[in-house]
N, C-alpha and C positions, 0 to 999 in steps of 0.2 A: 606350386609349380605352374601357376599359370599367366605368369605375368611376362610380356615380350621377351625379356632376357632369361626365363632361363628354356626359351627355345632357343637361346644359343648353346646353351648347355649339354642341348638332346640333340646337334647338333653334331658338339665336337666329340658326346660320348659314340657317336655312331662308328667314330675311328678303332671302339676297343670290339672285340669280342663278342657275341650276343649277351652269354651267361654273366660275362662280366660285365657287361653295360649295365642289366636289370639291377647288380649288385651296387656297383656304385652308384645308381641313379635314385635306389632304394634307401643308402645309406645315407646319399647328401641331402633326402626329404626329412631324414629324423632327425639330423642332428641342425636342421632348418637354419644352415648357412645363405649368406645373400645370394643372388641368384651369380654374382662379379667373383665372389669368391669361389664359389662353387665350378665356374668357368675356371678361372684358375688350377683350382685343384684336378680338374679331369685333362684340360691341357697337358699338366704334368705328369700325368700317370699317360695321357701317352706320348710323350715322349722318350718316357722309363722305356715304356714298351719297343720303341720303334730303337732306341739305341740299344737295347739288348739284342737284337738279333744285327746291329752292327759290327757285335766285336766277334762274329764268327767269320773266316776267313774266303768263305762263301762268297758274299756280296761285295767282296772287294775282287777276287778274282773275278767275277761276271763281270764291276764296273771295268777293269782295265783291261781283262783278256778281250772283251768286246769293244769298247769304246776307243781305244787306244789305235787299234785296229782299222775299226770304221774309219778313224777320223782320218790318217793317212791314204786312205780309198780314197774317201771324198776327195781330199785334197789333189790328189794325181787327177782324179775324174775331172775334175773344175780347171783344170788348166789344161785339156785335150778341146 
């Protein structure tokens, strides 16, 4: 792990978890994937991450009961 790309690695692992970072940063040393692939694979693991907590019905009411909102404000504001 010390060659310029896989500080991209340690990079994008920064997006998971602490406990989980160690874990998968731990796993991709042993099983000494390239540092491309390895970029790869923690990309997708958090993507996993970030759309599981999309299909809760949470972050869709925050995005519209807010945004939806505002955006009608501004718009009246902008033409006073």
């Amino acid at each position: 792990m010390t060659s310029p790309n896989w500080s991209l690695v340690e990079w994008a692992a920064r997006l998971l978890e602490q406990e989980e970072r160690e874990a998968v940063l731990g796993d991709l040393v042993e099983t000494r994937e390239s540092a491309w692939d390895a970029l790869f694979d923690v990309l997708v693991l958090v993507i996993r991450r970030q759309s599981l907590e999309w299909k809760s019905w949470k972050p869709w009411l925050a995005g519209f009961g807010v945004t939806l909102p505002s955006s009608f404000l501004l718009r009246v504001c902008r033409y006073r």
